[in-house]
C-alpha positions as CSV (number, residue, x, y, z in Angstrom):
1,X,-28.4,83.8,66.4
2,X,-30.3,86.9,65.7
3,X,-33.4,84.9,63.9
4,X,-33.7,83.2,66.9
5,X,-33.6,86.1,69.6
6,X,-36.3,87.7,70.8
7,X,-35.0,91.4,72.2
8,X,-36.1,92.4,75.3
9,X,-36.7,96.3,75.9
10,X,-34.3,97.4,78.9
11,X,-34.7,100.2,80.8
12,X,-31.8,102.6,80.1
13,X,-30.7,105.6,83.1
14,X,-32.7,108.0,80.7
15,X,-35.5,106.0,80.1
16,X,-35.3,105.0,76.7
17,X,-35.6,101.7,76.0
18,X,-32.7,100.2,74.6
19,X,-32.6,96.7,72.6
20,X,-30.4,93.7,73.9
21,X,-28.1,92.6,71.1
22,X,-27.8,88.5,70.5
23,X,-24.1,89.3,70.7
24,X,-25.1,91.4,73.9
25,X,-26.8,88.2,75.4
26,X,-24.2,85.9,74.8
27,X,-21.3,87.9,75.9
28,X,-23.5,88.4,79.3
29,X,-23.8,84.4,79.7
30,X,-19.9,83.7,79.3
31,X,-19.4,86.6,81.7
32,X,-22.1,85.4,84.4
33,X,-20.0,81.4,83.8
34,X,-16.9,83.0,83.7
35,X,-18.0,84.5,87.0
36,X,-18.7,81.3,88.7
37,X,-15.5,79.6,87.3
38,X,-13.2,82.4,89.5
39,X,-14.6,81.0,92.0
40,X,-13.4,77.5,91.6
41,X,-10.2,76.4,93.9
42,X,-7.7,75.7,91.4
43,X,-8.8,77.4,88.5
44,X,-7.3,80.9,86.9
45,X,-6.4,82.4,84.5
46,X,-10.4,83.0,83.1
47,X,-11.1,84.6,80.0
48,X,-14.3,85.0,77.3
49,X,-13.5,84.5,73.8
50,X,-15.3,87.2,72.1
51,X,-14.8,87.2,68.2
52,X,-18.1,88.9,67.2
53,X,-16.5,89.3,63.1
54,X,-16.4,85.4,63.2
55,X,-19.4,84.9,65.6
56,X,-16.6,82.8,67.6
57,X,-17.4,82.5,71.7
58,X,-16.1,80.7,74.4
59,X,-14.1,80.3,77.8
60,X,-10.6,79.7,78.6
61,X,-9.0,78.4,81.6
62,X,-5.8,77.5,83.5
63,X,-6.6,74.0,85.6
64,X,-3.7,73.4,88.8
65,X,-4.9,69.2,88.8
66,X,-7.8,67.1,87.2
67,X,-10.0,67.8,90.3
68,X,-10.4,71.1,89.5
69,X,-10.6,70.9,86.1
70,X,-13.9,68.4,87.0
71,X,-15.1,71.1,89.3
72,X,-15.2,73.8,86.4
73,X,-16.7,71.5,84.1
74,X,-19.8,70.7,86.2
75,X,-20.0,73.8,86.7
76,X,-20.0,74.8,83.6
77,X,-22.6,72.6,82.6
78,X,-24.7,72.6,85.9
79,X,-27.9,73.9,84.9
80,X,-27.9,70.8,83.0
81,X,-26.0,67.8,84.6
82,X,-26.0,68.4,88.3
83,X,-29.1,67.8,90.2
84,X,-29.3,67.5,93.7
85,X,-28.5,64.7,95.3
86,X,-26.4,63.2,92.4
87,X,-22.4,62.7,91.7
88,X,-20.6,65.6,90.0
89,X,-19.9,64.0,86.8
90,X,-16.0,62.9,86.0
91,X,-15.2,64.4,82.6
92,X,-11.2,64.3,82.8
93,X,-9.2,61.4,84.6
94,X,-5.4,60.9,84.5
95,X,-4.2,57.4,84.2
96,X,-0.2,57.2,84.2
97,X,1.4,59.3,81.0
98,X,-2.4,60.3,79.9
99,X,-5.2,62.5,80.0
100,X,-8.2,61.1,79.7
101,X,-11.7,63.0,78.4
102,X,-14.4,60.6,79.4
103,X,-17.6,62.7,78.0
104,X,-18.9,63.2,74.5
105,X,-20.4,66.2,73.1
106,X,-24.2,66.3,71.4
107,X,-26.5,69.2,70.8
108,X,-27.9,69.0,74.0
109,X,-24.7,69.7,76.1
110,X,-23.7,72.6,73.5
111,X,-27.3,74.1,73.8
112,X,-27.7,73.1,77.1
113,X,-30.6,70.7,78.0
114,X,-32.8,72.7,80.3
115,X,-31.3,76.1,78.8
116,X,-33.7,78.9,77.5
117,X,-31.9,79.1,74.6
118,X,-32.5,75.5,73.3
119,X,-36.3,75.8,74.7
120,X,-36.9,78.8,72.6
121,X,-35.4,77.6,69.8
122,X,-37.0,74.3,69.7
123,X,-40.2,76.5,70.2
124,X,-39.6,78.0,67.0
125,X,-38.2,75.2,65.2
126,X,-41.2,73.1,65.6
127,X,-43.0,74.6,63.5
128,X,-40.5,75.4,60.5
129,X,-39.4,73.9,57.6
130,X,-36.3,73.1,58.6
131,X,-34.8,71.2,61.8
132,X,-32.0,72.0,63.8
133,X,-29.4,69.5,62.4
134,X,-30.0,70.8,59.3
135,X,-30.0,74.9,60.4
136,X,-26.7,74.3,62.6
137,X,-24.8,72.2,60.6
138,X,-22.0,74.3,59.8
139,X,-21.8,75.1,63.8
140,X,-18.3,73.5,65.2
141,X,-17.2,73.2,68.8
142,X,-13.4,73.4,69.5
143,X,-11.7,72.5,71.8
144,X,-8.3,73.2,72.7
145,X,-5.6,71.4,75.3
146,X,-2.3,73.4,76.0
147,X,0.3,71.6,78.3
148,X,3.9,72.1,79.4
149,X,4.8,68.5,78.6
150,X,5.3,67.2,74.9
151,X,2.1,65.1,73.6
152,X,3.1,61.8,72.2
153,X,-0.1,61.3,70.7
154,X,-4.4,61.7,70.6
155,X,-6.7,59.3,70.3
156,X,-9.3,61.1,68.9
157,X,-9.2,61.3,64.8
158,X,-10.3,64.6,64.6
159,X,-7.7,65.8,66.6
160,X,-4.5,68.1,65.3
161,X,-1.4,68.0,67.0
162,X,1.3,71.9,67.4
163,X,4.4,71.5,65.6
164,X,6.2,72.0,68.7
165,X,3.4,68.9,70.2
166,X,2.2,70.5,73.6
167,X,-1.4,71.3,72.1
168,X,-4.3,69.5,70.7
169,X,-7.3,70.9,68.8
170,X,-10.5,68.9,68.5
171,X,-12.7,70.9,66.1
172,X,-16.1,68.9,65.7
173,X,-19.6,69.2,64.3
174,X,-22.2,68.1,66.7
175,X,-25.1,69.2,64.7
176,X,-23.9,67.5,61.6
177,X,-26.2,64.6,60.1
178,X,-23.6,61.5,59.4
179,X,-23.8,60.9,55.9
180,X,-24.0,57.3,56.2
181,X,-23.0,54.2,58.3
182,X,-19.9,54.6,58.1
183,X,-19.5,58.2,59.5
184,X,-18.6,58.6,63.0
185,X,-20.7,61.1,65.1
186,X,-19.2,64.1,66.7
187,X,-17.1,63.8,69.9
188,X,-14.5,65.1,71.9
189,X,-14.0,62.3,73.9
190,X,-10.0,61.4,73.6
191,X,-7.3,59.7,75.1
192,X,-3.7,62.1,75.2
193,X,-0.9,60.3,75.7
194,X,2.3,61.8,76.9
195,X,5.7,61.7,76.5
């Protein structure tokens, strides 16, 4: 992240000019969602995941039913899905024993469509040697599902089930060039069936 940032001088209370940190910037961006996530009916238990040593970041969240759980993810994603005028988006639906996630995952909802960061860095990209499959391919999203109920199974291949089967973990690639054909492209889409 830090080839990509361009630090911004910020006035400090003494007036020196202090640097913004890429780690400074991104822990600022999960804070200012996290923020807007509180405020969601239904939704608690908010945290950041900050793991600087393993460049790791992220949000957690307790959901009270699927409505909610939709509400946080367009709002999550807001800047780039909701416009006015149009539907929220339904990323979660429950049908009987499961839990379904209806939306996949590509660059463009990790970087965000209309975010700076993915302007910038398509900016700079441009004119590289190098695009961005190839830069963030090692880049993985995770997801994780805790529930109270045992899990009798998920649909999604990439998916590992707990030992004691009440969480899934998706962990995906969605900058990753398929090798061939054959490969299937990154998603978190899934089907969880319960028991």
């Amino acid at each position: 992240m830090a080839m990509f940032d361009d630090t911004k001088p910020e006035k400090g209370k003494d007036d020196h000019t202090k640097k913004t940190t890429p780690n400074q910037k991104i822990n600022s961006a999960f804070d200012s969602t996290r923020q807007k996530l509180m405020k969601v009916a239904g939704i608690s238990n908010v945290k950041t995941i900050e793991d600087t040593a393993n460049f790791k970041f992220g949000l957690a969240f307790s959901f009270s039913d699927i409505a909610s759980l939709n509400k946080a993810m367009n709002k999550l994603f807001e800047e780039d899905t909701v416009k006015p005028g149009t539907k929220e988006i339904i990323y979660f639906e429950r049908k009987g024993d499961q839990l379904i996630r209806n939306e996949l995952l590509d660059s463009k909802s990790l970087l965000g469509k209309s975010g700076s960061l993915s302007t910038s860095m398509g900016k700079k990209l441009d004119n590289s040697f190098f695009g961005m499959d190839e830069l963030f391919a090692t880049v993985s999203y995770t997801t994780n599902y805790e529930f109270e109920n045992k899990i009798e199974r998920s649909g999604n291949e990439n998916s590992l089930l707990s030992s004691n089967m009440k969480k899934v973990t998706i962990k995906c690639y969605p900058f990753a060039v398929p090798k061939d054909s054959t490969q299937k492209k990154c998603s978190v889409a899934n089907t969880i069936t319960f028991k």
